[in-house]
C-alpha positions as CSV (number, residue, x, y, z in Angstrom):
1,X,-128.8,64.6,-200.0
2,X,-129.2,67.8,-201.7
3,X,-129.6,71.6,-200.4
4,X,-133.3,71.3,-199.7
5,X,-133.5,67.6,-198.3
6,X,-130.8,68.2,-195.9
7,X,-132.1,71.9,-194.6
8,X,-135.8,70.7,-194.6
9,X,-134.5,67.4,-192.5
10,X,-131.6,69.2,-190.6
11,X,-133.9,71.4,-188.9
12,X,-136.4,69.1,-188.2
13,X,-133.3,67.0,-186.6
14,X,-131.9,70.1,-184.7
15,X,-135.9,71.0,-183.5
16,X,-136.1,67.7,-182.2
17,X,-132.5,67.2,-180.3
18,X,-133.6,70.3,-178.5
19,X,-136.5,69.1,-177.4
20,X,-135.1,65.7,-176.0
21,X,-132.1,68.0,-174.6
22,X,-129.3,66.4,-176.5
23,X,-126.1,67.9,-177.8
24,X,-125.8,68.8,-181.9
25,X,-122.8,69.8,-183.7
26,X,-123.4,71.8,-187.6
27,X,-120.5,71.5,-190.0
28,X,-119.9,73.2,-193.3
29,X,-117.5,72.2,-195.1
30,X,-115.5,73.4,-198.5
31,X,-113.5,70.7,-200.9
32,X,-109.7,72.1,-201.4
33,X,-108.5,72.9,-204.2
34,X,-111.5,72.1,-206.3
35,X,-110.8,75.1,-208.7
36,X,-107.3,73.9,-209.5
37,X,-108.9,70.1,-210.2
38,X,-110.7,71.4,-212.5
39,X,-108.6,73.4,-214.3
40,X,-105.7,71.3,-214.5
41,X,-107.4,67.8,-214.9
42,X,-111.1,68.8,-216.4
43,X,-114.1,69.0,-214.8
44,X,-115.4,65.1,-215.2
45,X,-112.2,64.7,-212.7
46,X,-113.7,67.8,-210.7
47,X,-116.8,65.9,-210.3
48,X,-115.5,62.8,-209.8
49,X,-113.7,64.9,-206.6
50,X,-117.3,65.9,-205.5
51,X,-118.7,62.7,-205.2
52,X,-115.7,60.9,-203.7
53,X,-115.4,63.8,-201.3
54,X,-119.1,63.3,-200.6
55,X,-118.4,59.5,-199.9
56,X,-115.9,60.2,-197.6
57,X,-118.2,62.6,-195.6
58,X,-120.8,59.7,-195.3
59,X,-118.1,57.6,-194.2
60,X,-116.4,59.2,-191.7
61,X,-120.0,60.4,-190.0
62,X,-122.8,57.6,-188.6
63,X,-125.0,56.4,-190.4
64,X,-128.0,58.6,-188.8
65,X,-125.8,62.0,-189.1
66,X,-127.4,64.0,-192.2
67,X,-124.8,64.7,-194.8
68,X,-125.9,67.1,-197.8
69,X,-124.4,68.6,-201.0
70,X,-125.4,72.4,-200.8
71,X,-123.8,73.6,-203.6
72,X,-120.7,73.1,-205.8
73,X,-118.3,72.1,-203.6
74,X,-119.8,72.7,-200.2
75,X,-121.2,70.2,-198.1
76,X,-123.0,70.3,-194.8
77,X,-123.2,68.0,-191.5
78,X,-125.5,67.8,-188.8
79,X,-124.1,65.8,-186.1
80,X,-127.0,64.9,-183.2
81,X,-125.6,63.9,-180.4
82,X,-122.2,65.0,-180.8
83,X,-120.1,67.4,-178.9
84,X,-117.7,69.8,-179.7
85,X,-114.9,68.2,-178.3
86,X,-115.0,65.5,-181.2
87,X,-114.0,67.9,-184.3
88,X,-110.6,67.1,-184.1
89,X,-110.7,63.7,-184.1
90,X,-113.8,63.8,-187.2
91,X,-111.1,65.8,-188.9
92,X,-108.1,63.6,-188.6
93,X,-110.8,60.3,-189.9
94,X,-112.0,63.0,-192.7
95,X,-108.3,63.3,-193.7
96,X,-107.2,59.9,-193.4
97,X,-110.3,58.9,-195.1
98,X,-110.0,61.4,-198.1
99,X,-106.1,59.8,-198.6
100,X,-107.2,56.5,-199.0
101,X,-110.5,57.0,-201.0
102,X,-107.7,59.0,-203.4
103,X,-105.0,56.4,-203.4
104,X,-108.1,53.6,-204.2
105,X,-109.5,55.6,-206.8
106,X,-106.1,56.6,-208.3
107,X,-106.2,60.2,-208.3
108,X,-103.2,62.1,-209.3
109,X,-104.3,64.8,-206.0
110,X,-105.5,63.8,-202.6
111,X,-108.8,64.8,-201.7
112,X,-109.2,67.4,-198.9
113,X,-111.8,69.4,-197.4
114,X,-111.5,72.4,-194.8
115,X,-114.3,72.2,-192.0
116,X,-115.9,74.7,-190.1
117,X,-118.5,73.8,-186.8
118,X,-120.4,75.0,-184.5
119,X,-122.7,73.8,-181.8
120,X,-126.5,75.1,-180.3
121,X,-124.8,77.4,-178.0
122,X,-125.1,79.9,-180.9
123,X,-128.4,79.5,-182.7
124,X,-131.0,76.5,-182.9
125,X,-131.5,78.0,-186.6
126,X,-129.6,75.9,-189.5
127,X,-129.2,79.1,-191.5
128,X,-127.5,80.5,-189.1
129,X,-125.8,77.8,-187.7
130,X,-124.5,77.1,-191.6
131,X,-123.2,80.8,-191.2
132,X,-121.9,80.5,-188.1
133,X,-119.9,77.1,-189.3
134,X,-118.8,79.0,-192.6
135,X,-116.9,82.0,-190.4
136,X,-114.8,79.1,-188.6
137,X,-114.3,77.1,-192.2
138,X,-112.9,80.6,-193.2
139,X,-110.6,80.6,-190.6
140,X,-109.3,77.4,-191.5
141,X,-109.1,77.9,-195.1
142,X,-106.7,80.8,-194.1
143,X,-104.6,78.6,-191.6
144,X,-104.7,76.1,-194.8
145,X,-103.4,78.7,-197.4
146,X,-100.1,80.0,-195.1
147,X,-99.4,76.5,-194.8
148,X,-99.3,76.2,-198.7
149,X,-97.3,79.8,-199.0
């Protein structure tokens, strides 16, 4: 789903899981190492990445989770009826999904993307709940990148 589809049906989604009272987690995510993809391997490989990384994310989430491309190399997911207590266990599935999508597709890198999420306890506004979910996907890109060092 593009940037418009998912925002316009995200926060129809988030208005409505409100209403019925059920729980909603918002991720926003950012591909790793996209830059270097492209640089080292062009950028037909770069968008290759994309698209694989995009069919992980609809793998790894149900079926009636919204999944969007907002820009470049960001995606975003709203999750109805999850809880917060689940990231981890999204994020090992994302991972172990994004190594064998990579191995399948014979890429010479394993895909990988750094997720940030947040709940309705902050805002019942996608903007801000985007925002909100791109702080915490900063913070992991930085626990990411001493990893690397």
């Amino acid at each position: 789903m593009n940037r418009r589809g998912f925002k316009e049906k995200g926060q129809r989604a988030i208005d409505l899981a409100q209403e019925t009272l059920q729980p909603v987690v918002v991720f926003f995510g950012d591909m790793d190492g996209l830059k270097k993809i492209n640089d080292t391997y062009g950028h037909e490989m770069g968008d290759k990445a994309i698209k694989l990384q995009a069919e992980v994310l609809k793998k790894a989430f149900r079926s009636d989770d919204i999944v969007g491309r907002l820009s470049g190399d960001e995606f975003g997911v709203i999750a109805v009826g999850m809880n917060l207590d689940r990231i981890d266990s999204v994020k090992e599935q994302i991972a172990t999904l994004s190594e064998k999508i990579s191995k399948k597709n014979k890429l010479p890198f394993t895909l990988s993307i750094s997720l940030g999420a947040v709940d309705l306890q902050s805002s019942s506004n996608l903007k801000r709940l985007l925002s909100e979910a791109d702080k915490k996907l900063y913070v992991e890109k930085q626990i990411k990148h001493a990893k690397d060092k």
